[in-house]
C-alpha positions, 0 to 999 in steps of 0.5 A: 453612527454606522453606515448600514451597507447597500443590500445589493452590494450585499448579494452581490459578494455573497455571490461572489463568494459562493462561486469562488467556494464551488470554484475551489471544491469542484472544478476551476479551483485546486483541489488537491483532496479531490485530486489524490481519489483521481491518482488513485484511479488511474493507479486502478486502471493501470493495474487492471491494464497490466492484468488484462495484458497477462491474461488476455493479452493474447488477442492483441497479438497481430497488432503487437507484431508490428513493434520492435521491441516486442519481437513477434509480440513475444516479449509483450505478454505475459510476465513481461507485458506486466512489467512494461505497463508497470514501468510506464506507471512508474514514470508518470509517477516518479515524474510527478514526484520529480515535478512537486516534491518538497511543494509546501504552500497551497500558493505554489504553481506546483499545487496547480499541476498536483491538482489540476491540469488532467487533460495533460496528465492525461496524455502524459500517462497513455505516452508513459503507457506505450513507451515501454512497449518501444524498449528491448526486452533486455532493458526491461528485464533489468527493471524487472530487477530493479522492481524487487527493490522498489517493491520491497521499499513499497512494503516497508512504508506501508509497514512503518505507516501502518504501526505508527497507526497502530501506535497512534490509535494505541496512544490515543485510547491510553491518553488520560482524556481517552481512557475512562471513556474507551476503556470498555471499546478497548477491552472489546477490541483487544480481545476480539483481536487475540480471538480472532488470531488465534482463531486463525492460527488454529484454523491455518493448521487444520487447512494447511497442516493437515499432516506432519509432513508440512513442516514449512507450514508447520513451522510458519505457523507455530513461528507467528504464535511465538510471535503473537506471545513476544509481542505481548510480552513485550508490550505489557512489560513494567517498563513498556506498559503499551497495553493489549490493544497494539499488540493485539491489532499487531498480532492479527496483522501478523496471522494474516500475514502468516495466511497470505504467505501460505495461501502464495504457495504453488498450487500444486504443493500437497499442504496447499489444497485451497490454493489448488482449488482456487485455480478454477476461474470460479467466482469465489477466486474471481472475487478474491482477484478483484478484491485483493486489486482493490485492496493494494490499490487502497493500501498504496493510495492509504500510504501515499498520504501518510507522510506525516509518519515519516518526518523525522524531524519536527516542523513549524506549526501547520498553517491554513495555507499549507499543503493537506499532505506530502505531493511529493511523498505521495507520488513516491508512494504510487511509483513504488507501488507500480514496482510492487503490483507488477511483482504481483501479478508476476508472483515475483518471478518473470520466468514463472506463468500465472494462472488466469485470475491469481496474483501473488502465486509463488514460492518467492511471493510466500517468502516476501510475506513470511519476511514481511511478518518477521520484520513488522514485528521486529520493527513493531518491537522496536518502535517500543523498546527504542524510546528506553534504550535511549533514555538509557543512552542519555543517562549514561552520557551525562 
């Protein structure tokens, strides 16, 4: 016979367990799912910073006068200000990245640090934020250097992480289980992507070629329609078969590639009008700043739990104690997309000046976009051609 348990007893570890449960979703415990919102605020906050010191910095100049490295307050506005603010963003990031990469269990002492430990992080950051106004100029040009690379490793991760959701999402409303049930979602989408792109492509003509003399936009744009029509090629192809959905999503990325691209171009230029009206400080370009902020702030943090993308190589079976996503990979993600908003906010030139309430204005931020399109699509072609050239390979070595 079955001894019944003490009520009491009974209350007793029901209470226990519900303290331990709000223990390990809220405070005492480690919450790494609540700590990557917590990154991504201060990732915020740093941004913001950088933008206050280019804009506005200016009202702080008697009290930069009094660093060395700053000369007179100098070297601390401006462009130059933003690379300081994102060299220190880079290093609290990469020092966390150094401090819990390859952290695969939940048990680990580098999940604590990962999750909790803030008011150490904390401070650990505000340092990171006033070293580099300590450091000569001449070493932070060179990081302003070495920030294009980073910058350009931020954009091919977010690149490959966003088609492989493109490709995933693809996969999964193709799948047997899926596709009697989507088919009609599919057909919907697939067909308000093509709408929606060339929609965009003949409204990218009438704003910024208004006149034959555009050739560069001209040619930008005409360049993402054959694009758009190679991609579908490609994909609708006997030996491909991936379908309109994929190409569709990734024909509308590449259009509004194509637009940010020409949007980047100097104010000044005659195929460029909106961008010259936008250099008011209306509230139109003011919501444009602050949305264009939060969506790289979105992208980067996006990215940065993405690591499941870039293993190349499969792994055990997931367990409950393992880790929710990559730390390390994660962190990564944030130092290189410090490099990648101070190339923003200086439109990718440290010599050039930015207008108050821009970010990305440039002929060197219009040729990063152009690019970037170019090679998304590339890459976009080859996630789907690759699996055939190498079944092709290993017939031919057997």
């Amino acid at each position: 016979m079955t001894r019944m348990e003490d009520p009491s007893s009974c209350r007793e570890r029901y209470t226990r367990f519900m303290e331990d449960s709000c223990c390990t979703h809220f405070c005492l415990g480690p919450n790494p799912m609540m700590a990557r919102y917590v990154y991504a605020l201060i990732f915020l906050v740093t941004n913001l910073l950088a933008w206050t010191i280019r804009d506005y910095g200016h009202s702080a100049l008697s009290e930069l006068q009094r660093l060395k490295g700053c000369h007179g307050a100098h070297y601390c506005l401006g462009a130059e200000g933003v690379l300081r603010i994102s060299f220190g963003c880079f290093l609290f990031f990469f020092v966390m990245f150094l401090s819990t990469v390859n952290t695969r269990k939940l048990e680990d002492h580098r999940t604590n640090w990962h999750s909790e430990w803030w008011p150490a992080k904390i401070i650990l950051w505000l340092g990171f934020m006033a070293l580099p106004f300590l450091i000569p100029s001449a070493f932070i040009q060179l990081y302003g250097k070495f920030a294009h690379f980073g910058a350009g490793a931020f954009l091919l991760i977010q690149l490959i992480s966003l088609i492989s959701f493109i490709t995933w999402l693809n996969d999964c409303c193709r799948s047997e289980k899926n596709l009697k049930r989507c088919r009609i979602q599919v057909t919907v989408v697939s067909i308000a992507a093509y709408v929606a792109s060339l929609l965009g492509i003949v409204l990218m003509y009438v704003w910024y070629a208004p006149n034959p003399s555009c050739m560069l936009n001209i040619l930008f744009i005409t360049l993402t329609l054959a694009l758009l029509q190679l991609i579908t090629f490609v994909s609708i192809h006997s030996k491909v078969n991936a379908g309109f959905l994929a190409p569709g999503l990734m024909g509308l990325y590449a259009v509004f590639l194509c637009w940010s691209a020409i949007r980047s171009e100097p104010p000044t230029e005659v195929c460029n009008k909106k961008a010259e009206a936008a250099t008011n400080a209306d509230w139109v370009t003011i919501v444009s700043f602050v949305i264009a902020v939060l969506v790289m702030v979105m992208a980067t943090f996006s990215t940065g739990v993405d690591s499941k993308c870039f293993q190349f190589k499969k792994t055990e079976a997931e367990s409950e104690d393992d880790v929710p996503y990559g730390y390390g990979f994660f962190h990564f993600v944030f130092a290189m997309g410090a490099m990648y908003f101070g190339m923003l906010f200086i439109g990718w030139n440290s010599h050039q000046t930015m207008q108050k309430w821009t970010i990305d204005v440039g002929w060197a931020s219009t040729w990063v976009r152009i690019v970037n399109e170019w090679l998304a699509t590339l890459v976009y072609m080859w996630m789907l051609v690759a699996p055939l050239v190498w079944k092709t390979r290993r017939v031919e070595s057997t």
